[in-house]
N, C-alpha and C positions, 0 to 999 in steps of 0.2 A: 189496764188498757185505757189510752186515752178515748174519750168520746167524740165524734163529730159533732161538729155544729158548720152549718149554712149561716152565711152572713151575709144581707143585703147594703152594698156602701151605695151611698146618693150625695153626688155635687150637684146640689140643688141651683136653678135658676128661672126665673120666670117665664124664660121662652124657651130654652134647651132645660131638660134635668137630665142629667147623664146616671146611668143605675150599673152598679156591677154587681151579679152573684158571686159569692167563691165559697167553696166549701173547705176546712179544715179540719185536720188532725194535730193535735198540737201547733208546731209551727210549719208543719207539710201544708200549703195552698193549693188547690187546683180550680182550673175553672170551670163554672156552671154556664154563665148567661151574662150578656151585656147588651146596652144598647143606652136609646134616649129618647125621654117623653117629649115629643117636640107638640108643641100646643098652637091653636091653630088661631081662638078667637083673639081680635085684635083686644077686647074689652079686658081688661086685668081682673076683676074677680071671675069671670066665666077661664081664664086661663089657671089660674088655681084651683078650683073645681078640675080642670084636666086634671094637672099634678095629683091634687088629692087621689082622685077617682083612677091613676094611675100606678100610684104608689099601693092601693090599695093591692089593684089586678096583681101589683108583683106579687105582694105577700101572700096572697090565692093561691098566687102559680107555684111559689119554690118554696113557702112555709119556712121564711128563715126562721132561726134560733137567738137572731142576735141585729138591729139595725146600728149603721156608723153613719154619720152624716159631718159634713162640712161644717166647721163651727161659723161666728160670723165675722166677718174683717171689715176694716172700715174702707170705703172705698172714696173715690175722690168725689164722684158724685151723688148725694145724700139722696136723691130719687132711685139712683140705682140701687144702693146699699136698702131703702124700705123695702122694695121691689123682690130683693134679694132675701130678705128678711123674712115677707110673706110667706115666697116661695118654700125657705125653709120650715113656716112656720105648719102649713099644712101636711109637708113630707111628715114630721114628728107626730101632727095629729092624728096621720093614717096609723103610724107605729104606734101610736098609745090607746090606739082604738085596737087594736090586735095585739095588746097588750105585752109587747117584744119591749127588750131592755132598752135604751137608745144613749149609743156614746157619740159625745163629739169630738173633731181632732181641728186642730188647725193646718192651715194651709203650707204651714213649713215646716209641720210634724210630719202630714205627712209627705211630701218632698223628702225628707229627711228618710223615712225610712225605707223606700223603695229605690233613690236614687243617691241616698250617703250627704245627701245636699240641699239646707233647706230652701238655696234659690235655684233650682231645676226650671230649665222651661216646661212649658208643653211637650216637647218633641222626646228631652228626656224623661220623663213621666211615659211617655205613651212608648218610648222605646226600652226602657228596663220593665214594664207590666207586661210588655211581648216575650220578654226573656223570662222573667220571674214564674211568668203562667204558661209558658210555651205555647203562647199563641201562633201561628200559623200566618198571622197578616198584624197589619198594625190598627190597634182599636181605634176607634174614634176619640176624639180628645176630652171629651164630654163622657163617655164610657170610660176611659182610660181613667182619668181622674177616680169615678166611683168604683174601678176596681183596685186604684192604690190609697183608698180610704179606706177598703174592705181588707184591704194586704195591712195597712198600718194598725187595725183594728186588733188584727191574727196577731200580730207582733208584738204589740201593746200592750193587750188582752189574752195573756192563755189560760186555757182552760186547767 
């Protein structure tokens, strides 16, 4: 019999982190819990302290078995990509402090594996993670992400 495992995916960013739970059975997904840390202080380390102290609350709440995070890409501008960096940098310290496994994927892996394509927009991302997880409404685009990094994870990763 296969075992479940709970997986928390995070598209990390400095001022939005989008977080998806999903639980798996092999490669059967369903969904737990989504949403997004939106962080309030204007000052950039008091907004990672959110993050962290965020990311922590999740692993509290749904005790995943397994963290997937966003790898890093280079972006055009070099303030945003450090920014981007940070933000990731803390998400990984909460998971290593709760000592969960942490993989990372990139941005057109997983594109690639929820929508067949590894240049998907947004709208296809947040419109095949409705199908995939038979959501009800369509996620937030920031949720949506971190549940098709939790989906690429499932699929990448079986157990």
């Amino acid at each position: 019999m296969v075992k479940a495992r709970c997986i928390l995916g995070i598209d990390p960013g400095s001022r939005v982190t989008g977080y998806g739970v999903v639980d798996a059975r092999g490669h059967k997904v369903s969904y737990r819990a989504s949403g997004c840390i939106r962080t309030r202080n204007p000052a950039l380390p008091e907004r990672l302290g959110e993050i962290y102290r965020g990311v922590c609350d999740l692993i509290t709440t749904y005790e995943p078995d397994e963290f997937a995070i966003e790898s890093v890409f280079l972006a055009r501008n070099p303030q945003s990509a450090l920014k981007l960096g940070q933000a990731r940098g803390v998400a990984i310290a909460a998971a290593v402090a709760s000592q969960l496994p942490i993989y990372e994927y990139a941005a057109r892996q997983v594109k690639q594996a929820v929508t067949g394509t590894g240049r998907a927009n947004k709208e296809q991302v947040q419109h095949m993670i409705q199908i995939l997880l038979d959501l009800s409404g369509t996620p937030q685009a920031d949720a949506a992400d971190a549940l098709a990094i939790a989906v690429c994870h499932v699929n990448t990763v079986p157990v």
